[in-house]
N, CA, C and O atoms as CSV, one atom per row, in Angstrom:
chain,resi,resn,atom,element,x,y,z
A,1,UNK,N,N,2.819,4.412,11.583
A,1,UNK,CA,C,3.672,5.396,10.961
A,1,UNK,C,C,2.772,6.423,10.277
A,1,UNK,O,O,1.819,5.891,9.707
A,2,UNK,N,N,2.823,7.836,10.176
A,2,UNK,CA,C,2.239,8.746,9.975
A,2,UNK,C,C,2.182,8.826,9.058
A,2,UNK,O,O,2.554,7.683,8.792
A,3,UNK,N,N,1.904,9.517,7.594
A,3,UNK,CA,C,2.234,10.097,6.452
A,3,UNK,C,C,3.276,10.516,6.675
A,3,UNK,O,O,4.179,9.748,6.342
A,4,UNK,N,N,3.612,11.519,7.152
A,4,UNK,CA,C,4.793,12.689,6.890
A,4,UNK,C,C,6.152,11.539,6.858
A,4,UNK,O,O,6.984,11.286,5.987
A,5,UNK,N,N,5.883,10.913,8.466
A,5,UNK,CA,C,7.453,9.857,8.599
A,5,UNK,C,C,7.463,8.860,7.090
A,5,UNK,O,O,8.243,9.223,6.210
A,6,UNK,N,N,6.709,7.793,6.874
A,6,UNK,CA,C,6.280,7.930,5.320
A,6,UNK,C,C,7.076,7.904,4.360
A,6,UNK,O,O,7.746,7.097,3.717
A,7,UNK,N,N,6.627,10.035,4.460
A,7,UNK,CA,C,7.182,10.514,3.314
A,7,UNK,C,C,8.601,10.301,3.035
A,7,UNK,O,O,9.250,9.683,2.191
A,8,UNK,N,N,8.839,11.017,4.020
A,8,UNK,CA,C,10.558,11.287,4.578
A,8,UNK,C,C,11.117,9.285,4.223
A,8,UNK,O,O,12.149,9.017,3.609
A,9,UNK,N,N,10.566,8.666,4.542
A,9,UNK,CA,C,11.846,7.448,4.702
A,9,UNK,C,C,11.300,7.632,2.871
A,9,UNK,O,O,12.265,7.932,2.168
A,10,UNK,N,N,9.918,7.491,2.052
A,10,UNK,CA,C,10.257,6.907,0.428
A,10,UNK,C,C,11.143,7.700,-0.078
A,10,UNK,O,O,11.959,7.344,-0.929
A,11,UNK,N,N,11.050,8.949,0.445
A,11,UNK,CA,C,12.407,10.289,-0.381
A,11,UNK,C,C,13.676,9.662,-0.118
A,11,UNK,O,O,14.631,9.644,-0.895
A,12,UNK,N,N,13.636,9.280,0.737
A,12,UNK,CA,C,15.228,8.765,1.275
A,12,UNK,C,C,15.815,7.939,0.615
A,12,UNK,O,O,16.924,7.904,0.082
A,13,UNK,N,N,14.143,6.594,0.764
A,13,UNK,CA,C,14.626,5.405,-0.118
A,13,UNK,C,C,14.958,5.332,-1.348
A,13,UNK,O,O,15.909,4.640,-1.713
A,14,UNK,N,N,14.213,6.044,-2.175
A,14,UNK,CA,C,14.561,7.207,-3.701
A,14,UNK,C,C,15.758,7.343,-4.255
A,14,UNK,O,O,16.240,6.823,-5.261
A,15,UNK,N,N,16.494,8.646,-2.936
A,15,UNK,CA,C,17.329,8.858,-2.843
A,15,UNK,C,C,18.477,8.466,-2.852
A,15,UNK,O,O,19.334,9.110,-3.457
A,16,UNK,N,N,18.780,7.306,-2.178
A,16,UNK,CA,C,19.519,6.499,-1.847
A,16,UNK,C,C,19.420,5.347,-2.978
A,16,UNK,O,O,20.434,4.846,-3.465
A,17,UNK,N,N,18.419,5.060,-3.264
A,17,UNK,CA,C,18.566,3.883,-4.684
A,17,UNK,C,C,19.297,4.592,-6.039
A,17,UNK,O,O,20.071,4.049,-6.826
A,18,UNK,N,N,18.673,6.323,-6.053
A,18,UNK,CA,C,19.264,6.440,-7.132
A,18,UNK,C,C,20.620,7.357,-6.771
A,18,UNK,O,O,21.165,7.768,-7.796
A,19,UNK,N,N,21.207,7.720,-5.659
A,19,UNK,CA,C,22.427,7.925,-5.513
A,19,UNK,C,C,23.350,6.672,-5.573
A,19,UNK,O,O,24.568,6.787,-5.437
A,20,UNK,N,N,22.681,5.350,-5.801
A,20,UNK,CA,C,23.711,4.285,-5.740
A,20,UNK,C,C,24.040,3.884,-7.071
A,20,UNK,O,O,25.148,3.458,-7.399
A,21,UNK,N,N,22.777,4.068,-8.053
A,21,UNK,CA,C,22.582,4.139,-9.412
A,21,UNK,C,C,22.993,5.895,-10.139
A,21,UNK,O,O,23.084,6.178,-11.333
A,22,UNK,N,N,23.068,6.276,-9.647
A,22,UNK,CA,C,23.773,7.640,-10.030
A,22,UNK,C,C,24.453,8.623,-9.488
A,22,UNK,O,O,24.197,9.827,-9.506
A,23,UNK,N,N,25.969,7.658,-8.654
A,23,UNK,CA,C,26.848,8.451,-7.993
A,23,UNK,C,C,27.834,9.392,-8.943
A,23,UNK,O,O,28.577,9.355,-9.923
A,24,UNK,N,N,27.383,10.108,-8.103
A,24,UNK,CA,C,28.427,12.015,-8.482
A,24,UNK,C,C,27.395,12.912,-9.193
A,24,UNK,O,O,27.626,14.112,-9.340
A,25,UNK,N,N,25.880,12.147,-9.785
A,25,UNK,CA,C,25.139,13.056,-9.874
A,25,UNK,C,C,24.160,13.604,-8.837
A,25,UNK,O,O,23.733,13.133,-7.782
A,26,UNK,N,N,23.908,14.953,-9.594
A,26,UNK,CA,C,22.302,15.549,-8.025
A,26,UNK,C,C,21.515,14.698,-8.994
A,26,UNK,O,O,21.565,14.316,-10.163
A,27,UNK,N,N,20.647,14.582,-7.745
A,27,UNK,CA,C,19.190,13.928,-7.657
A,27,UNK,C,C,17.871,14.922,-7.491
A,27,UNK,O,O,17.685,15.777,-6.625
A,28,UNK,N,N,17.133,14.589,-8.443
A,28,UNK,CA,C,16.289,15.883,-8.886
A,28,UNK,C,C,14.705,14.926,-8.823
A,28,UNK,O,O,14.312,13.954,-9.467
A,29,UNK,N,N,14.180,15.631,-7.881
A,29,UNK,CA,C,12.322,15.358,-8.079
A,29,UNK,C,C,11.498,16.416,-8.846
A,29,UNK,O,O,11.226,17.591,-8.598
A,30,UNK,N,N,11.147,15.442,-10.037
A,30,UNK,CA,C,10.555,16.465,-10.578
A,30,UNK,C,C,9.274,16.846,-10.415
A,30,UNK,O,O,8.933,17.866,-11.014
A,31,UNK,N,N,8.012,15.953,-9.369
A,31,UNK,CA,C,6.846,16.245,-8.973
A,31,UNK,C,C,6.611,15.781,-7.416
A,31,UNK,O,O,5.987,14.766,-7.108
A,32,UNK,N,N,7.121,16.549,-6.631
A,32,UNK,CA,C,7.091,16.007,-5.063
A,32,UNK,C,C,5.162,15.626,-5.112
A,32,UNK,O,O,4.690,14.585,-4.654
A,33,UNK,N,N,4.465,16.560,-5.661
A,33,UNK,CA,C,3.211,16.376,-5.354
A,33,UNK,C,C,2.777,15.191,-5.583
A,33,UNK,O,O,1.929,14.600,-4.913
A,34,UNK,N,N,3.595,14.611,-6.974
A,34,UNK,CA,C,2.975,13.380,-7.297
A,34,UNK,C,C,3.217,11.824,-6.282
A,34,UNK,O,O,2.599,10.764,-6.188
A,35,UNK,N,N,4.699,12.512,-5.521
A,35,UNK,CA,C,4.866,11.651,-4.766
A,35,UNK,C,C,4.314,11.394,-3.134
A,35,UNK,O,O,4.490,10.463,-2.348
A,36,UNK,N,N,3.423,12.939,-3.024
A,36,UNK,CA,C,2.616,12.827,-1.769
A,36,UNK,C,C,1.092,12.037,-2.292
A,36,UNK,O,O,0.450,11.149,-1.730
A,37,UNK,N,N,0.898,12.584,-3.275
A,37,UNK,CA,C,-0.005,11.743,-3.846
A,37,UNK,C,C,0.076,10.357,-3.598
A,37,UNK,O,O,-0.401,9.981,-2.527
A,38,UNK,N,N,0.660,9.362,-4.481
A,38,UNK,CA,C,1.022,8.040,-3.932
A,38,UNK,C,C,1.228,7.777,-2.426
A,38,UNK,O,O,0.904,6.698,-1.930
A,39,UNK,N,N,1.860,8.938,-1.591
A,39,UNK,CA,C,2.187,7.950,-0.521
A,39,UNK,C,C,0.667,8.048,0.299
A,39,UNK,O,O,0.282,7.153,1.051
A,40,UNK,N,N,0.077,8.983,0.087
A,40,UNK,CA,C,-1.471,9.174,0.503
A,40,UNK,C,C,-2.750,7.563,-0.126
A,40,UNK,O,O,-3.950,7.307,-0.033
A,41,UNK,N,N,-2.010,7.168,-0.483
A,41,UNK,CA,C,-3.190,5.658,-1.028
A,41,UNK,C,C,-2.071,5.189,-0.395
A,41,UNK,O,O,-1.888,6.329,0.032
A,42,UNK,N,N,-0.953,4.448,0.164
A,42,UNK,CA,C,-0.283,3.650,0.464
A,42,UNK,C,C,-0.215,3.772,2.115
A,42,UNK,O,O,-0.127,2.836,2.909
A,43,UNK,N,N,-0.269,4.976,2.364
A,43,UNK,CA,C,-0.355,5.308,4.272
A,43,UNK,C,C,-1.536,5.038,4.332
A,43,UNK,O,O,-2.556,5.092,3.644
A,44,UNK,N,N,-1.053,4.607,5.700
A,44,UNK,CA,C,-2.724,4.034,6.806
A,44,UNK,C,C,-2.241,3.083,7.527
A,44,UNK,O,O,-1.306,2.320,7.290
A,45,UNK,N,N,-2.927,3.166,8.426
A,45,UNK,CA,C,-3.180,1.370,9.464
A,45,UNK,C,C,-3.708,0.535,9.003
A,45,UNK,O,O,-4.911,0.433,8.761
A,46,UNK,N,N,-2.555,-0.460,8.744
A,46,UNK,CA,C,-2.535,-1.749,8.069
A,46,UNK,C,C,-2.603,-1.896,6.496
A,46,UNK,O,O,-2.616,-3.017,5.988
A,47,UNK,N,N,-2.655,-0.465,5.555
A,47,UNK,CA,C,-3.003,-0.570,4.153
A,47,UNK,C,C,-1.675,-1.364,3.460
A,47,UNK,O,O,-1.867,-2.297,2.680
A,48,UNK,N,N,-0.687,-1.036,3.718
A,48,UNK,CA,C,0.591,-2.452,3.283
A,48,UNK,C,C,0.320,-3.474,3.565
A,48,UNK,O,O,0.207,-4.402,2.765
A,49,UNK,N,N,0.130,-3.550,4.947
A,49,UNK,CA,C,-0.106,-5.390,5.487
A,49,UNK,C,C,-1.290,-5.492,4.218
A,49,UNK,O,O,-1.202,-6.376,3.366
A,50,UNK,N,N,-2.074,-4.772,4.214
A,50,UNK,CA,C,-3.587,-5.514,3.775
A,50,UNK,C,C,-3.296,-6.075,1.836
A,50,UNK,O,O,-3.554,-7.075,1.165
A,51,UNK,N,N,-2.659,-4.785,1.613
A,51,UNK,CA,C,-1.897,-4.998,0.224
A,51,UNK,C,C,-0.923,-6.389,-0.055
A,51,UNK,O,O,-0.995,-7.169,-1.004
A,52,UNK,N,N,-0.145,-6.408,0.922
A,52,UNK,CA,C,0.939,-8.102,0.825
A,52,UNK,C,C,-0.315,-8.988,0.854
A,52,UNK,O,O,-0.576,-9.963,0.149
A,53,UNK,N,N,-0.816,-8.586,1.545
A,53,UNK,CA,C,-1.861,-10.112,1.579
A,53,UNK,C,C,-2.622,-10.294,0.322
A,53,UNK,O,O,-2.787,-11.400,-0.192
A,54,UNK,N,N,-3.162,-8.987,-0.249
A,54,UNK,CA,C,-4.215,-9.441,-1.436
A,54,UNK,C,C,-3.223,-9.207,-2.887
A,54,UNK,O,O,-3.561,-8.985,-4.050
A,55,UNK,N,N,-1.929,-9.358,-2.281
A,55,UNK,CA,C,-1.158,-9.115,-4.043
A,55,UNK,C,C,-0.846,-11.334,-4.094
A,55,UNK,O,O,-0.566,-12.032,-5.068
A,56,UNK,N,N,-1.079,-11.766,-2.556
A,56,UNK,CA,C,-1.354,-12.882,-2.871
A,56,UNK,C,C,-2.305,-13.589,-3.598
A,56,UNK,O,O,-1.993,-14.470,-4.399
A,57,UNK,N,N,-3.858,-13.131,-3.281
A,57,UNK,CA,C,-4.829,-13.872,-3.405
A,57,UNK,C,C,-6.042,-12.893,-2.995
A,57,UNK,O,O,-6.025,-11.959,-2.193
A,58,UNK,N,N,-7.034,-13.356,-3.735
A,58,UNK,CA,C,-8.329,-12.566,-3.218
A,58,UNK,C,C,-9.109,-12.955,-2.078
A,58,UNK,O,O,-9.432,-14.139,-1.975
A,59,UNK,N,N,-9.435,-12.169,-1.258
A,59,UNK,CA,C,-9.375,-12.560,-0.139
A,59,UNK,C,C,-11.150,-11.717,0.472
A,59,UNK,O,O,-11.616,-10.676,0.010
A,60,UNK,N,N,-11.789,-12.594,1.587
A,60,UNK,CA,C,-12.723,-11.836,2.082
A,60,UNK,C,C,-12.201,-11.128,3.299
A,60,UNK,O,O,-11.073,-11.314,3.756
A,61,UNK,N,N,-13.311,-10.105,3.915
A,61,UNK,CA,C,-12.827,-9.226,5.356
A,61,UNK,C,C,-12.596,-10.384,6.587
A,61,UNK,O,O,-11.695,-10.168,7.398
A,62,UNK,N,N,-13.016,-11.011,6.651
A,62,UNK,CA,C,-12.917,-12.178,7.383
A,62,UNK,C,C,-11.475,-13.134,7.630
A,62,UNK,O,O,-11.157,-13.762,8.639
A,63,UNK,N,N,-10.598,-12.965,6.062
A,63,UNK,CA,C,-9.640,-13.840,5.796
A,63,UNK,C,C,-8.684,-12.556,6.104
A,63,UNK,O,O,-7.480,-12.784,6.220
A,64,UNK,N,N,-9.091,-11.397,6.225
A,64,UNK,CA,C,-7.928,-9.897,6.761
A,64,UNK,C,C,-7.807,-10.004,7.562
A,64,UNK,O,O,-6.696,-10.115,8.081
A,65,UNK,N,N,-8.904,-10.037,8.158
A,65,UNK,CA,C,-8.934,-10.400,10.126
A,65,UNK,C,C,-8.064,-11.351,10.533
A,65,UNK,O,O,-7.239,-11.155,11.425
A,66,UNK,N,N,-8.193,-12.410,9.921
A,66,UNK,CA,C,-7.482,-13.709,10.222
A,66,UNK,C,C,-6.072,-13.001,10.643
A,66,UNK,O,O,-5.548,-12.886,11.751
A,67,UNK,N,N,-5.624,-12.540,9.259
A,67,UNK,CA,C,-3.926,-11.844,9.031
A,67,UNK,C,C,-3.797,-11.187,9.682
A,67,UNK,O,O,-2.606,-10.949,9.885
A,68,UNK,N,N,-4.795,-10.375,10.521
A,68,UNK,CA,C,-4.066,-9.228,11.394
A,68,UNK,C,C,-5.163,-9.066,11.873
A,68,UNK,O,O,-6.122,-8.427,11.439
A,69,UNK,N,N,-4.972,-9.973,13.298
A,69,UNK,CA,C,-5.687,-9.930,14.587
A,69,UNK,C,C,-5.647,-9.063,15.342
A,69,UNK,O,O,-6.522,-9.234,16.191
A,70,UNK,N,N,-4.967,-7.997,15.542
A,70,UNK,CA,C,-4.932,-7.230,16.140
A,70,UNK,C,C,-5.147,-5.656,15.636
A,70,UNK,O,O,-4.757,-4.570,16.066
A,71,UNK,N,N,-6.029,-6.114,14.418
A,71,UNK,CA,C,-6.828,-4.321,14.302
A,71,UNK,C,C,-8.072,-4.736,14.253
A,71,UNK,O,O,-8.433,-5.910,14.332
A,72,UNK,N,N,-8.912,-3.572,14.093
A,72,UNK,CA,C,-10.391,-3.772,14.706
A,72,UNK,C,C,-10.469,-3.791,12.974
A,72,UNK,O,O,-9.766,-3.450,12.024
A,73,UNK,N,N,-11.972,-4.502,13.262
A,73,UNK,CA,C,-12.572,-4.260,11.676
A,73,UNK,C,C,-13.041,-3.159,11.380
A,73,UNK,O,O,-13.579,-3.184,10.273
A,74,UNK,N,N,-13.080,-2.109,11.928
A,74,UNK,CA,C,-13.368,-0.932,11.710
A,74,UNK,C,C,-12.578,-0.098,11.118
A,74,UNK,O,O,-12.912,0.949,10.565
A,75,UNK,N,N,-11.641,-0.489,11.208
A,75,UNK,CA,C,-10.370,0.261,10.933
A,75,UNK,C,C,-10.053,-0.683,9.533
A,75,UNK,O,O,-10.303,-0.073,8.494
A,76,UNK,N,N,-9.689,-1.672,9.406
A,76,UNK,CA,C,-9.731,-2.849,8.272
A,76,UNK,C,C,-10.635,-1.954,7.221
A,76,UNK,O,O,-10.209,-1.545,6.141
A,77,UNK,N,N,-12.261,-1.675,7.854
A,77,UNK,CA,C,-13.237,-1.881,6.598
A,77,UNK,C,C,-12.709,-0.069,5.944
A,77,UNK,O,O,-12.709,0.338,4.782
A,78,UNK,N,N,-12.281,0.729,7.344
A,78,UNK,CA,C,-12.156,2.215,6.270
A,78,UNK,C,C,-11.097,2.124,5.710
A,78,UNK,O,O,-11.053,2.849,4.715
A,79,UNK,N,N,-9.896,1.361,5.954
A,79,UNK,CA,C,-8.634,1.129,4.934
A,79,UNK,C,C,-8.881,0.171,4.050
A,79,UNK,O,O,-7.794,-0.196,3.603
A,80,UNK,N,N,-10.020,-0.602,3.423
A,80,UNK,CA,C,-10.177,-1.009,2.488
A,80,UNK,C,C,-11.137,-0.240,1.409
A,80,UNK,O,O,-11.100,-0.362,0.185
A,81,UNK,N,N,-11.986,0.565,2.170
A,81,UNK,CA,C,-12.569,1.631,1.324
A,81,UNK,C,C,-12.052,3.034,0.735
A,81,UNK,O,O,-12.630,3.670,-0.146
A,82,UNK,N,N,-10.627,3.471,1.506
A,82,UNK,CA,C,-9.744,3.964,0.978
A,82,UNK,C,C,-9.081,3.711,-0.299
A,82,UNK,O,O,-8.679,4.258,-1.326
A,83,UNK,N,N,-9.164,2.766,0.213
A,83,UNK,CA,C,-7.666,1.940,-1.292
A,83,UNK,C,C,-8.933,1.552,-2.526
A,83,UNK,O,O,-8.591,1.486,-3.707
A,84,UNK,N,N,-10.643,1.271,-2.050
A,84,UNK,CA,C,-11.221,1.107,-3.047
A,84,UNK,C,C,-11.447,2.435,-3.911
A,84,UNK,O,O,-11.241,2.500,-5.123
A,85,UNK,N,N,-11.939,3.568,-3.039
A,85,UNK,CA,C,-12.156,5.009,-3.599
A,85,UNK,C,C,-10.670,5.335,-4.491
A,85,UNK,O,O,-10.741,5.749,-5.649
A,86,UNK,N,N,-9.435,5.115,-3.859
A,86,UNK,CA,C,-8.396,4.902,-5.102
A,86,UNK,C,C,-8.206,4.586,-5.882
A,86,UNK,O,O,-7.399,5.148,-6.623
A,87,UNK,N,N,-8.823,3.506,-6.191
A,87,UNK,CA,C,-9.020,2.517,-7.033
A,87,UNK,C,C,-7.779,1.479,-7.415
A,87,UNK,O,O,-7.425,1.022,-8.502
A,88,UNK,N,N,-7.296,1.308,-6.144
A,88,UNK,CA,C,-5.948,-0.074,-5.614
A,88,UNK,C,C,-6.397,-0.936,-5.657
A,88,UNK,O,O,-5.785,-1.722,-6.381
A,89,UNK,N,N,-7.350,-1.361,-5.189
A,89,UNK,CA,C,-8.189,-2.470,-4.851
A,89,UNK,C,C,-9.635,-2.519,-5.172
A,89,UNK,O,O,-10.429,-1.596,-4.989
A,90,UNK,N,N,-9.951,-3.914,-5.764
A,90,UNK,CA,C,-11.611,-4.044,-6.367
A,90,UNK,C,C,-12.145,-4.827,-4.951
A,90,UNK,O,O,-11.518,-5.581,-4.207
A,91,UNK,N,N,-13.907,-4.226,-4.856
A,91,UNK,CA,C,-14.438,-5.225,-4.597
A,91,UNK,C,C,-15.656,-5.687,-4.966
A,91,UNK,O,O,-16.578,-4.903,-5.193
A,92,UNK,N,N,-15.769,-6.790,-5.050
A,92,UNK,CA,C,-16.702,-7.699,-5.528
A,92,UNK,C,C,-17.998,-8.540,-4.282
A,92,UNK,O,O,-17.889,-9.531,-3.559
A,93,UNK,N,N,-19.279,-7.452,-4.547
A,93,UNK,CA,C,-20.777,-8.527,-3.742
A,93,UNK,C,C,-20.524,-9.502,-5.039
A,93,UNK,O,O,-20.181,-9.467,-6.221
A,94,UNK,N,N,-20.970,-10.473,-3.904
A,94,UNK,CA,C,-21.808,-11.897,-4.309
A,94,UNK,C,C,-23.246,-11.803,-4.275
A,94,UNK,O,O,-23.615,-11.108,-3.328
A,95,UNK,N,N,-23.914,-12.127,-4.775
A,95,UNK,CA,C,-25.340,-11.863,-4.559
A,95,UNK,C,C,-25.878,-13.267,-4.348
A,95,UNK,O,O,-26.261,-13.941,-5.305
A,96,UNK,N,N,-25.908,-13.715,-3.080
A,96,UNK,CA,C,-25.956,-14.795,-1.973
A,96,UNK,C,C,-26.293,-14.525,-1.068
A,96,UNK,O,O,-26.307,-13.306,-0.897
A,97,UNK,N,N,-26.827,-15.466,0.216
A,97,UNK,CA,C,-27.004,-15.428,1.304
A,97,UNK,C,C,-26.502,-16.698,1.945
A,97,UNK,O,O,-26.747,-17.804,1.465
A,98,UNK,N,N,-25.752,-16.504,3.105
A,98,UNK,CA,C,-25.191,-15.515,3.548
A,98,UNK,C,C,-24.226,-13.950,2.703
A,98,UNK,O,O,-23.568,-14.155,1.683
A,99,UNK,N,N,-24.285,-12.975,3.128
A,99,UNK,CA,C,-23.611,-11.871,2.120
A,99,UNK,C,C,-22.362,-12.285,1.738
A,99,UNK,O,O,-21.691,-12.511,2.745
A,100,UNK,N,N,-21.878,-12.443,0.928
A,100,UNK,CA,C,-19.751,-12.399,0.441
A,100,UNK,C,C,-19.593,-11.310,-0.309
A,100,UNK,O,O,-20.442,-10.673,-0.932
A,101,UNK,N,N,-18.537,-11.154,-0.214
A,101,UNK,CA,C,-17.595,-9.521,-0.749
A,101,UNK,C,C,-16.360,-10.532,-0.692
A,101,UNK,O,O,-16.094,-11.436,0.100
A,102,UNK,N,N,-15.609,-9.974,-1.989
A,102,UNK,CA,C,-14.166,-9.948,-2.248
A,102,UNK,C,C,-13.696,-9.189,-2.088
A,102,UNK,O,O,-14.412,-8.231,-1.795
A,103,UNK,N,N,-12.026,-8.889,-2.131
A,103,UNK,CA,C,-11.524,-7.561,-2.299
A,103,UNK,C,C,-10.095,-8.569,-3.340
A,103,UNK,O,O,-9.745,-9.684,-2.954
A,104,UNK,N,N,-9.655,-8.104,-4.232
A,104,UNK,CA,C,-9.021,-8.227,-5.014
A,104,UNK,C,C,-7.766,-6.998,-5.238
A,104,UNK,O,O,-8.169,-5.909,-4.830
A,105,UNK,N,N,-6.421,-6.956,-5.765
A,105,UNK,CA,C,-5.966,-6.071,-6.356
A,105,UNK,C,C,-6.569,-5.390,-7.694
A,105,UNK,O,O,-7.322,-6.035,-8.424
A,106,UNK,N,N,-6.229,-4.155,-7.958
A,106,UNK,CA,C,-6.722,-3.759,-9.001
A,106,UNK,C,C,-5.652,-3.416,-9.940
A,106,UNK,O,O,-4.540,-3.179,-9.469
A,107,UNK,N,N,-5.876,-3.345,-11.465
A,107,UNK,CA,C,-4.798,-3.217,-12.031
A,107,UNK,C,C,-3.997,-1.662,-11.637
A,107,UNK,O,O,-2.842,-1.663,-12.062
A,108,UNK,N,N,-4.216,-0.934,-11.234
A,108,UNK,CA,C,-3.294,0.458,-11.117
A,108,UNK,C,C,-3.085,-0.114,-9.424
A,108,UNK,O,O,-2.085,0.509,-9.070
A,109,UNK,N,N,-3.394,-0.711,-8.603
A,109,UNK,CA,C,-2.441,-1.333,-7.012
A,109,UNK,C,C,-1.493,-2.738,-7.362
A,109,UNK,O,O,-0.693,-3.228,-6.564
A,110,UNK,N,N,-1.776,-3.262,-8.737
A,110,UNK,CA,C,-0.834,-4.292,-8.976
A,110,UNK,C,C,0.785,-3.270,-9.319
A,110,UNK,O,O,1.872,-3.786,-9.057
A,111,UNK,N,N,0.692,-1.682,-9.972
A,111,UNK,CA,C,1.373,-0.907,-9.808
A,111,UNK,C,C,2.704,-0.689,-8.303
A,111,UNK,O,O,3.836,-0.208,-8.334
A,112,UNK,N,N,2.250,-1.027,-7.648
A,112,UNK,CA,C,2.171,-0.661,-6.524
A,112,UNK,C,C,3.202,-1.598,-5.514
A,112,UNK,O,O,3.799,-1.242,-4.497
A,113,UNK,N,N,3.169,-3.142,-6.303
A,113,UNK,CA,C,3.988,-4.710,-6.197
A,113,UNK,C,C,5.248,-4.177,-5.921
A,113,UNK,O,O,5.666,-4.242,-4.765
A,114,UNK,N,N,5.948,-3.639,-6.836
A,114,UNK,CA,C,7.512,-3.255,-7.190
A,114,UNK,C,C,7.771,-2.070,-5.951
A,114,UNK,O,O,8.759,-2.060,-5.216
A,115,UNK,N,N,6.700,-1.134,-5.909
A,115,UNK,CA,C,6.895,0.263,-5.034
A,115,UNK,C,C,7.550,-0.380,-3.907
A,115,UNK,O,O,8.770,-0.415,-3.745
A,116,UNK,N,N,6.350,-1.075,-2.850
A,116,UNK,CA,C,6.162,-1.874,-1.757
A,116,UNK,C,C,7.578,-2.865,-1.604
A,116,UNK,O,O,8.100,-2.978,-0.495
A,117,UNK,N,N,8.102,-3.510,-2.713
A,117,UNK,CA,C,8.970,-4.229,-2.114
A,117,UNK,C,C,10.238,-3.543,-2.297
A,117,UNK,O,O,11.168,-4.066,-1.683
A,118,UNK,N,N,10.565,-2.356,-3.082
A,118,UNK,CA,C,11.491,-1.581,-2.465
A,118,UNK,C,C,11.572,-0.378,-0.796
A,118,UNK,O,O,12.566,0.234,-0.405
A,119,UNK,N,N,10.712,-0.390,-0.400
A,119,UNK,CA,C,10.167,-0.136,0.625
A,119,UNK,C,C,10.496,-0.738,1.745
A,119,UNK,O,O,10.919,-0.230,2.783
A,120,UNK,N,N,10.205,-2.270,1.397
A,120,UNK,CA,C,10.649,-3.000,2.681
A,120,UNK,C,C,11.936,-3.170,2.458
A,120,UNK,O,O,12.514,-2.883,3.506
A,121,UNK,N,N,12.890,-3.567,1.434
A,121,UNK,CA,C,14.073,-3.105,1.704
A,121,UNK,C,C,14.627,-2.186,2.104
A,121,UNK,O,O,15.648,-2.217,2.791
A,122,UNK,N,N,14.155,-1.414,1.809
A,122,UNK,CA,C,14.561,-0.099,2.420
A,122,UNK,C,C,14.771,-0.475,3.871
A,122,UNK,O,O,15.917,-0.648,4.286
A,123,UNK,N,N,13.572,-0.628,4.773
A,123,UNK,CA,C,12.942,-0.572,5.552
A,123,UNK,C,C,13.920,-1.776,6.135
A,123,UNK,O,O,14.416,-1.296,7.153
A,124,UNK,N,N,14.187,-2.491,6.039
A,124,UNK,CA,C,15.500,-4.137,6.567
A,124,UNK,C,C,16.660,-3.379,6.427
A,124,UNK,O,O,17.620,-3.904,6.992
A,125,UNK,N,N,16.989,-1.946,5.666
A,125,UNK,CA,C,17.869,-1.046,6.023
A,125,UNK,C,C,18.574,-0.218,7.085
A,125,UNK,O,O,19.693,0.280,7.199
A,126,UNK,N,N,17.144,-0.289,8.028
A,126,UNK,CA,C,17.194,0.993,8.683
A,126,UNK,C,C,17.480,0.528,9.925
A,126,UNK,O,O,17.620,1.314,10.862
């Protein structure tokens, strides 16, 4: 799913939560930017999947793979360096050999818990 498509279904979902919570009033955004903002750390290939998984548990690149066999790690490692440059997600070297890295939630992607699971409702909506 693109950004833009994305966009369009969280406005909707928005929309629709708070036209159900505030029927007969208009519905007013007061910072669309802020909301392209957010959906820009939340779009990508696989950055939700990767998010459900680590709002479980901290997890290595290895234990992502596991969850979703069917993206390359290449794609895995730049959607986890996305969400790190956001600062959604921590990660943690081990200073060991063999190398380990964590990736953890971070407190402003624990933000993010509540977003996501109105989303997928949404989304069991459609």
């Amino acid at each position: 799913m693109d950004i833009h498509t994305l966009y369009s279904s969280c406005i909707i979902a928005i929309q629709f939560k708070q036209n159900e919570m505030l029927e007969g009033q208009e519905v007013k955004f007061e910072n669309n930017q802020a909301i392209e903002k957010a959906l820009n750390i939340i779009s990508g290939k696989w950055k939700a999947a990767i998010l459900k998984e680590l709002f479980k548990t901290k997890l290595r690149l290895k234990d992502i793979q596991k969850g979703l066999p069917t993206a390359s790690k290449r794609t895995l490692t730049q959607q986890l360096k996305e969400m790190i440059d956001a600062q959604v997600i921590k990660k943690k070297d081990f200073n060991e050999y063999p190398k380990k890295t964590e990736y953890t939630i971070a407190p402003l992607g624990k933000k993010l818990f509540s977003v996501l699971n109105e989303l997928e409702k949404f989304g069991k909506n459609l």
